[in-house]
ZAMARGU-4260 file (C-alpha; in steps of 0.2 Angstrom, whole numbers, plus 5000, padded with zeros to 4 digits):
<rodrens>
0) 4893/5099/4763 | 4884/5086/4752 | 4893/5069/4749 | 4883/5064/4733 | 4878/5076/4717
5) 4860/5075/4711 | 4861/5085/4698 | 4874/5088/4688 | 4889/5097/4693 | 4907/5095/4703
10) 4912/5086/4718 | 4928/5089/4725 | 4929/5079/4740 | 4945/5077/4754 | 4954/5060/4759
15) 4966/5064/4774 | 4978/5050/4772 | 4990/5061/4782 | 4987/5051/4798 | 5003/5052/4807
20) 5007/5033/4815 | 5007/5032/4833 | 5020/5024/4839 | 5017/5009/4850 | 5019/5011/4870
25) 5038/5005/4874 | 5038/4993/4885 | 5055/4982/4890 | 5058/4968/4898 | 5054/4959/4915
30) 5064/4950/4929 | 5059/4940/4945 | 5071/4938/4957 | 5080/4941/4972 | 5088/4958/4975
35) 5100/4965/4991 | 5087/4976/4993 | 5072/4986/4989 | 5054/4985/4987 | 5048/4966/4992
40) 5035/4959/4980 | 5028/4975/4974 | 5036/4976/4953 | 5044/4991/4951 | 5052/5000/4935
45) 5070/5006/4933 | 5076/5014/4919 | 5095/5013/4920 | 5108/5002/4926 | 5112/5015/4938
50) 5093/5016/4945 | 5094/4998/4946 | 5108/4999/4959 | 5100/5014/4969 | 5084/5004/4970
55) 5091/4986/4973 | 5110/4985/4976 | 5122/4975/4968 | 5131/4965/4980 | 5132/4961/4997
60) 5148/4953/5009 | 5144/4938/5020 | 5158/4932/5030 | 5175/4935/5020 | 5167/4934/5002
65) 5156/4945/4992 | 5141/4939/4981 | 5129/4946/4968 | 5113/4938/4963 | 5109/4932/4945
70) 5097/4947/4943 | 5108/4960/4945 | 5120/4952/4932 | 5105/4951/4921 | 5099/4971/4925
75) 5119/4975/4922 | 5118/4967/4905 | 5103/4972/4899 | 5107/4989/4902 | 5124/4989/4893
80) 5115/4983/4878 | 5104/4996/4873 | 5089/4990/4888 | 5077/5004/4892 | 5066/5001/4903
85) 5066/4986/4917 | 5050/4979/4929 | 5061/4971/4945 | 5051/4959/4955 | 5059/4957/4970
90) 5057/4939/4980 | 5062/4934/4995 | 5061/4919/5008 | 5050/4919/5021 | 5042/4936/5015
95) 5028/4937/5027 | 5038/4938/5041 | 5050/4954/5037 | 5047/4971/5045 | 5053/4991/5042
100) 5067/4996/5049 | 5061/5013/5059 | 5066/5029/5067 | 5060/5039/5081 | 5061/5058/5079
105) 5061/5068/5096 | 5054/5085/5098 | 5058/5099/5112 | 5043/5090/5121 | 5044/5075/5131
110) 5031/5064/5122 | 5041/5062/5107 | 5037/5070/5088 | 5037/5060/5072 | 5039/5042/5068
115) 5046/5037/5051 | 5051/5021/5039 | 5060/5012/5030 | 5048/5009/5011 | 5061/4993/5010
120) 5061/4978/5020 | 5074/4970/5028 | 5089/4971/5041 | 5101/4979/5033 | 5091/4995/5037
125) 5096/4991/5053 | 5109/5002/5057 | 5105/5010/5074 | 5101/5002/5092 | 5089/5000/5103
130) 5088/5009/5117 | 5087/4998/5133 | 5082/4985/5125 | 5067/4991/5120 | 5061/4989/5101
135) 5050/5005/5101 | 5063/5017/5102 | 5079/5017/5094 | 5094/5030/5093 | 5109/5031/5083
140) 5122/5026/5095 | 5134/5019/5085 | 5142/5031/5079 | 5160/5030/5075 | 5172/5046/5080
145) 5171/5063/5078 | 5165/5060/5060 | 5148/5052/5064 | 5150/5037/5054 | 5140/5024/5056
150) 5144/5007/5063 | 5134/4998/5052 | 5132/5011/5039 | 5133/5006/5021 | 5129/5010/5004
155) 5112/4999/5003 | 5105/5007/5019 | 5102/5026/5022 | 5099/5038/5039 | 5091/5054/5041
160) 5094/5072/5049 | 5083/5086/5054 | 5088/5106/5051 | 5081/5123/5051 | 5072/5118/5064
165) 5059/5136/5067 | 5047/5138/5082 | 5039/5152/5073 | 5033/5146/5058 | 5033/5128/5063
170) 5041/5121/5050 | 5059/5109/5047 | 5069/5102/5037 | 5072/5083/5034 | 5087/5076/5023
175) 5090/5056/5019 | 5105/5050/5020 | 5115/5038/5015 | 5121/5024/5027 | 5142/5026/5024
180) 5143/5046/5025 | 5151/5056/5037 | 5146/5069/5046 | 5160/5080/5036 | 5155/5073/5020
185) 5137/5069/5018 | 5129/5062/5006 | 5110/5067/5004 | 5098/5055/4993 | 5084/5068/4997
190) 5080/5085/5005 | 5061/5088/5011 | 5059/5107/5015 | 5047/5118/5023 | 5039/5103/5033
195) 5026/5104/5045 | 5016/5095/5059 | 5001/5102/5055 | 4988/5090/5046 | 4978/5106/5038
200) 4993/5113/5031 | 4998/5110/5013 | 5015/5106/5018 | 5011/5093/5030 | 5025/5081/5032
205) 5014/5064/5027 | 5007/5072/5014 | 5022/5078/5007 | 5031/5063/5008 | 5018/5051/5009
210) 5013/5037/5023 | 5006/5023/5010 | 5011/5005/5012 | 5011/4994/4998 | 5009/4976/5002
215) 5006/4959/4990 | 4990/4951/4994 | 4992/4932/4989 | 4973/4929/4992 | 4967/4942/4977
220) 4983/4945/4970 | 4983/4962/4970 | 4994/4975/4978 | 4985/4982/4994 | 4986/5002/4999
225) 4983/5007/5015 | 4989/5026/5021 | 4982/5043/5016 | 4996/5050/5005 | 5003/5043/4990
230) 5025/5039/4994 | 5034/5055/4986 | 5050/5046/4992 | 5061/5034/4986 | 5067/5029/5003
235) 5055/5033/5016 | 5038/5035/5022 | 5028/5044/5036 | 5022/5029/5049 | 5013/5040/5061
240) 5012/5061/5067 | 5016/5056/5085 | 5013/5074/5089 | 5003/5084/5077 | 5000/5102/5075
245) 4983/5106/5070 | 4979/5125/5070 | 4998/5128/5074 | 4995/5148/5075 | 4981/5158/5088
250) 4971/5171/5079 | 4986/5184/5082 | 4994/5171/5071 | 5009/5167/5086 | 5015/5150/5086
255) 5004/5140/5102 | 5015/5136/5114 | 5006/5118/5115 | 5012/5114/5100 | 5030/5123/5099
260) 5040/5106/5107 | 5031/5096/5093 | 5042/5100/5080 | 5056/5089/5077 | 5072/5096/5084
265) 5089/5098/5072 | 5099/5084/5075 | 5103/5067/5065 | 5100/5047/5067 | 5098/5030/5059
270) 5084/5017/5058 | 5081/4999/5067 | 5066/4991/5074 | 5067/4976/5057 | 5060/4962/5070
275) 5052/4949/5065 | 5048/4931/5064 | 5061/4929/5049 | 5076/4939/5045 | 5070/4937/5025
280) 5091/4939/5022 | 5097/4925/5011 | 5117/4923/5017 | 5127/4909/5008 | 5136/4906/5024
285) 5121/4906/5038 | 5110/4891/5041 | 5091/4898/5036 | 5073/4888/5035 | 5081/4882/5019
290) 5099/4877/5024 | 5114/4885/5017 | 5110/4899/5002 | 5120/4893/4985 | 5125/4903/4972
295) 5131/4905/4953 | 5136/4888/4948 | 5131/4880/4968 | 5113/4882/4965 | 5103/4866/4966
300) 5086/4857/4971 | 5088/4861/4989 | 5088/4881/4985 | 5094/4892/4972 | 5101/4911/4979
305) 5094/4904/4996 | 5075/4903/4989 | 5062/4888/4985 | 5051/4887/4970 | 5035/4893/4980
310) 5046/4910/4984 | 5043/4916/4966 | 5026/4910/4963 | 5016/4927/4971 | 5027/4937/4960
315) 5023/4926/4943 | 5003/4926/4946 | 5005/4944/4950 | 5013/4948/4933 | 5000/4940/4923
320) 4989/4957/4925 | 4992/4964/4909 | 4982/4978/4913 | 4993/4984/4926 | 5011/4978/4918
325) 5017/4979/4903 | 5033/4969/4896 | 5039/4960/4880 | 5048/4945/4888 | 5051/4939/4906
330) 5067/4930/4913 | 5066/4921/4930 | 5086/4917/4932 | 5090/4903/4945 | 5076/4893/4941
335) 5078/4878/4928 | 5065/4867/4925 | 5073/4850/4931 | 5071/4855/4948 | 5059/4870/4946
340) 5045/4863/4936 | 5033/4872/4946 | 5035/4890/4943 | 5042/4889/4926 | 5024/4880/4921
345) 5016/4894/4930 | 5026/4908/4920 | 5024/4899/4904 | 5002/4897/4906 | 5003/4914/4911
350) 5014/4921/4898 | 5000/4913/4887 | 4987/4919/4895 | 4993/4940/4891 | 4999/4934/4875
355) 5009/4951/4875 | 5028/4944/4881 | 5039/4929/4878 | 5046/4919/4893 | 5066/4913/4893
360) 5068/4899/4903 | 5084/4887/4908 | 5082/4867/4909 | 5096/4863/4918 | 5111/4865/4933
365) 5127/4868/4929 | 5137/4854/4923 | 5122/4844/4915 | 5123/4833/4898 | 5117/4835/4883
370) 5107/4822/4885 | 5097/4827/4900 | 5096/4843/4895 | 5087/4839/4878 | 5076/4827/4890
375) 5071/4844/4899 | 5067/4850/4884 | 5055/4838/4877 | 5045/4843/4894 | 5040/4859/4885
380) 5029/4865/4871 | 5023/4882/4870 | 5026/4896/4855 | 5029/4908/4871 | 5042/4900/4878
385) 5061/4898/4872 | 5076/4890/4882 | 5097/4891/4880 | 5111/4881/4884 | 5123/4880/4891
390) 5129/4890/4905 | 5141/4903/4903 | 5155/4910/4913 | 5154/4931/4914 | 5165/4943/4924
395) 5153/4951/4940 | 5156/4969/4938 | 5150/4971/4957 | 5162/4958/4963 | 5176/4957/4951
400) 5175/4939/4951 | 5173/4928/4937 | 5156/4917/4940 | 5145/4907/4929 | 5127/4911/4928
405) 5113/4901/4916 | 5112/4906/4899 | 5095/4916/4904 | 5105/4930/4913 | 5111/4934/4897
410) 5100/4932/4885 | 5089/4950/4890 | 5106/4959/4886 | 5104/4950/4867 | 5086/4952/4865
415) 5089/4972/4870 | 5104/4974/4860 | 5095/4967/4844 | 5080/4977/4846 | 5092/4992/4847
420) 5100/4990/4830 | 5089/4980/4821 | 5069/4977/4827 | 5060/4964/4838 | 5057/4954/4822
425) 5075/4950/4818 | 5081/4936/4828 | 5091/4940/4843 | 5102/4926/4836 | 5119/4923/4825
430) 5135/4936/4823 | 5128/4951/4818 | 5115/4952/4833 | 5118/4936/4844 | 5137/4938/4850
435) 5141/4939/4870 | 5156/4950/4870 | 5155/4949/4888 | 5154/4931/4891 | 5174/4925/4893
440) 5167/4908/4889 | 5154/4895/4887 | 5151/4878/4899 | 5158/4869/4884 | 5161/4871/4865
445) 5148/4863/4855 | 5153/4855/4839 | 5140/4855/4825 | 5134/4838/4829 | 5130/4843/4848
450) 5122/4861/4839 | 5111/4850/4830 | 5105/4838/4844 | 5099/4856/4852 | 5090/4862/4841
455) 5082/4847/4835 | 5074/4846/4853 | 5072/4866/4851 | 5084/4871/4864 | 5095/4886/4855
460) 5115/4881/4857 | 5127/4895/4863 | 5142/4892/4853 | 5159/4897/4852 | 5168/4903/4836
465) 5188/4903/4834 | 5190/4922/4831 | 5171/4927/4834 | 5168/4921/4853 | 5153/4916/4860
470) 5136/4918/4849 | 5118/4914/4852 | 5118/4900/4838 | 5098/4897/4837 | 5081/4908/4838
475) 5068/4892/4842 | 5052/4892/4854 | 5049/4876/4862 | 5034/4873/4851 | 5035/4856/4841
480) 5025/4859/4830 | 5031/4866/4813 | 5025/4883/4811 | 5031/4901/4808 | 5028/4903/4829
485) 5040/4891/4830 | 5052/4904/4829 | 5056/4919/4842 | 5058/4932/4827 | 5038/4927/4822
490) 5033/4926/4841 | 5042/4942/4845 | 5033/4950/4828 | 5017/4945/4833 | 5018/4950/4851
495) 5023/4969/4844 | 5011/4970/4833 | 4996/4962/4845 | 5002/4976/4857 | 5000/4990/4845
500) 4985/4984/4837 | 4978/4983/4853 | 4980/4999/4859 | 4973/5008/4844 | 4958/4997/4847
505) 4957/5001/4869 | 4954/5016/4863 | 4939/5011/4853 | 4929/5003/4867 | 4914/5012/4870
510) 4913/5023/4852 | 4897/5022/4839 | 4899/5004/4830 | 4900/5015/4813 | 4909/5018/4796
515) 4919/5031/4805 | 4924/5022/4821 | 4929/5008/4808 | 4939/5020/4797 | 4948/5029/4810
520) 4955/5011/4815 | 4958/5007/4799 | 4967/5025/4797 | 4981/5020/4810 | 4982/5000/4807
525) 4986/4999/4789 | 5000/5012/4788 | 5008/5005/4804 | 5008/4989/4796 | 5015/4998/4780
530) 5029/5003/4790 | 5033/4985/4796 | 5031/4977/4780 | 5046/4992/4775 | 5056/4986/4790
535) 5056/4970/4785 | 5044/4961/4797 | 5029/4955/4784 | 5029/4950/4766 | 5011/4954/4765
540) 4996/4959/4775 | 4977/4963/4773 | 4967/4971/4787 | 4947/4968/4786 | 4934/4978/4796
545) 4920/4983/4785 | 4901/4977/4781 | 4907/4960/4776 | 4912/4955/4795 | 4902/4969/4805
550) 4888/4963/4796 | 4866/4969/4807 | 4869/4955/4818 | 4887/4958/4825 | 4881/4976/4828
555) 4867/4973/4838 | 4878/4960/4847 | 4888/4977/4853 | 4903/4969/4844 | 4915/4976/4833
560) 4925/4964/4823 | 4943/4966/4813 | 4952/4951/4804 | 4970/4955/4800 | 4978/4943/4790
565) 4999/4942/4790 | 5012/4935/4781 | 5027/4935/4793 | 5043/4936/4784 | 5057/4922/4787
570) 5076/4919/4792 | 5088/4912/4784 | 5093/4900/4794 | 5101/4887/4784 | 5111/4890/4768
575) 5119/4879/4758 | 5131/4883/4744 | 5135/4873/4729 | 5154/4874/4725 | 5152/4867/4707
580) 5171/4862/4697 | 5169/4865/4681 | 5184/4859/4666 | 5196/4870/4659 | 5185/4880/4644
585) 5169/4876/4648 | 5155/4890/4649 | 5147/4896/4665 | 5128/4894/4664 | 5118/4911/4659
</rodrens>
């Protein structure tokens, strides 16, 4: 259809400004730390508190006393608070030298069947023994009475069992366990059915389950694969078909009596083999390349949850792939910069560097001044970083002790809570959307003078209120200079925005430099925009990508060009009321 009339006559022509907004990709928050268990140095996402504690654990008992780290207090809190979505990077000490704990799976035949692993690292997978002595095979021997407990069973490791074992069609049964059941009341994570040795058969038991290892390499940063099959389980992995099947049935299509004693017989075990040059389990009570582990309020320069400053660095320049993780702010708690200047630089260039996320960082040990803390403070200068204080004292739900944690294992709770009710450009500050119901107190009650000495320095004061409790009392970035970016609500605008923004233009890479590639950005920009402007994020806003900055020369540079101009709104922060006495008959002004 013509655009344009030559001659005279009518034109009707159609504007679709029925776009509907896509919504931006949601995205959560970040945590690197160490965990009881699970996957070592390889980010993995949880979606509830619940999968947080399947994946990682919770606690774990070391001599006559139970302990929790600060990132499970952190996961627990985010969660409870309207979190949704939570990328765990597990550190460890001494990573390099951990190993799977494994088990050996017999068949009728005498040269064994199938040999499977543990996807976690660590020793407490290792709940079975060796037999002899020997590391290669192991049996679980340790079982306890007539209800096949097992001696070392618990609820952060697992075992494994083999049943409907059939000759004929060559095919079992495997379940995964959990650690503490009983033979009488078993508890089965995960049921693989219709298995088989045979590596030409669709339900061949590494491809159904997988046999992949994922491993960090520090030298490329990247996460190596090796294996064949992608992992289908949470729990366990294929490491090698001892005994394969190929061609299982003769042209008759009988079972080959070669192959009949491969198939894993019905029967049940546990996994052990974890040997290696270190354990990788941080005890507070066992001496380790570090000395003694500390914890909660113990922590210090020496090691903090029984790790060093170069333990979290692999898992800090692994996260500054945006490409390949995605997060709005990261927390790293048990570092503080006084003694952990290293990594917390790290996390702060490299939060930079994505520009999609905000770093929240601690400055100090537990029982620190004021004085040093804002010392600390004046170390930092960066719009994607902001910092709390002081510590606060919570009840671990996992231990049912009362412990104090920095303010940092907290503060992903309040940032969740307040994008729940409100939106990321709100501040995650004051009464409304800044209260820690579940903190029973803080390190100390600040009066307004210390409040101000804070946030002068940009250090956001945790205060406590006669009849309100403790409240996140200031929404700074450590940025000196006076900007709107000096505030988390413009940061934490900006980063949503950027994000969205970003994706509509991803997928715009590639497409004709033209009116209509310009238009069809424009088309999704401007009403998302609209939208945030009605929730209260911008005062104003103009986006520009037309013929006055995608001018001949752009376009034959392949470049496409869009300037978007905002005016983020502001809080109130500080208000002051005038209580004005006026005498007996006069008026009050108009």
């Amino acid at each position: 259809m013509a655009e344009t009339l030559v001659s005279p006559g009518v034109l009707a022509r159609e504007n679709d400004q029925s776009f509907v907004t896509q919504q931006p990709i949601s995205v959560g928050a970040a945590i690197v730390g160490p965990t009881v268990k699970g996957p070592v140095e390889i980010p993995t996402l949880v979606r509830s508190y619940s999968d947080y504690q399947n994946r990682f654990g919770t606690s774990f008992t070391s001599g006559s006393d139970t302990y929790s780290y600060f990132t499970s207090i952190a996961a627990q809190n985010y969660f409870a608070n309207g979190g949704e979505t939570l990328l765990v990077a597990r550190t460890v000490s001494g990573s390099a030298g951990w190993g799977y704990a494994n088990a050996y799976i017999s068949g009728s035949n005498t040269s064994g069947s199938l040999w499977i692993e543990t996807i976690d690292k660590g020793l407490i997978f290792n709940n079975a023994d060796a037999i002899s002595g020997t590391v290669s095979t192991w049996k679980a021997r340790n079982f306890v009475g007539n209800q096949g407990a097992l001696t070392s069973g618990s609820v952060d490791n697992i075992r494994w069992q083999v049943v409907s074992r059939n000759v004929s069609t060559g095919t079992f049964d495997l379940l995964v366990r959990r650690g503490d059941d009983t033979a009488t009341a078993p508890t089965v994570l995960e049921t693989w059915t219709n298995l088989s040795m045979d590596p030409k058969s669709s339900n061949y038991v590494a491809r159904v389950i997988g046999d992949q290892t994922l491993t960090y390499d520090s030298t490329e940063n990247y996460i190596k694969v090796s294996g064949s099959y992608p992992n289908q389980s949470r729990y366990i992995r294929i490491k090698q078909v001892v005994s394969p099947t190929p061609d299982y049935f003769d042209n008759a299509g009988n079972a080959k009596a070669i192959y009949t004693g491969s198939i894993p017989v019905n029967g049940t075990g546990s996994y052990g083999g974890c040997f290696a040059t270190g354990t990788g389990d941080i005890l507070p009570d066992a001496t380790t390349s570090y000395g003694v582990g500390r914890y909660y309020d113990r922590i210090s320069s020496a090691n903090t949850q029984g790790l060093k400053a170069g333990d979290y660095t692999n898992m800090l320049n692994l996260l500054a792939n945006q490409d390949d993780y995605k997060f709005n702010a990261l927390y790293t708690p048990g570092l503080y910069y006084a003694d952990y200047s290293a990594p917390i630089i790290t996390a702060i260039n490299n939060t930079q560097g994505r520009g999609d996320s905000i770093y929240v960082t601690d400055l100090v040990a537990y029982n620190t001044s004021i004085t040093n803390t804002t010392t600390q403070a004046n170390n930092l200068n960066s719009s994607y970083a902001a910092t709390y204080w002081p510590w606060v004292q919570v009840r671990d739900t996992s231990t049912s002790k009362n412990v104090w944690v920095p303010a940092s294992t907290m503060i992903a709770g309040v940032y969740a809570y307040n994008d729940s009710v409100s939106e990321p450009w709100f501040a995650p500050a004051g009464i409304n959307r800044g209260g820690l119901s579940t903190v029973i107190s803080a390190e100390r009650k600040l009066s307004q003078g210390n409040r101000d000495t804070l946030y002068a320095a940009n250090v956001n004061p945790i205060a406590t209120f006669p009849g309100t409790g403790v409240v996140v009392y200031g929404q700074k970035t450590t940025q000196r200079r006076a900007s709107a970016l000096d505030r988390i609500n413009v940061r934490r605008l900006l980063i949503a925005l950027k994000s969205y923004i970003s994706q509509v233009a991803q997928n715009l890479v590639f497409e004709q430099n033209t009116i209509a590639t310009r238009n069809n950005f424009l088309a999704q920009v401007n009403p998302y925009l609209e939208s945030v402007q009605q929730r209260q994020g911008l005062y104003a806003f103009k986006v520009v990508m037309d013929d006055s900055n995608n001018t001949p020369d752009v376009i034959d540079r392949n470049q496409l060009i869009g300037q978007i101009y905002l005016q983020p709104t502001k809080t109130a922060e500080f208000i002051y009321l005038d209580f004005n006495i006026l005498p007996t008959g006069a008026t009050f002004p108009a």
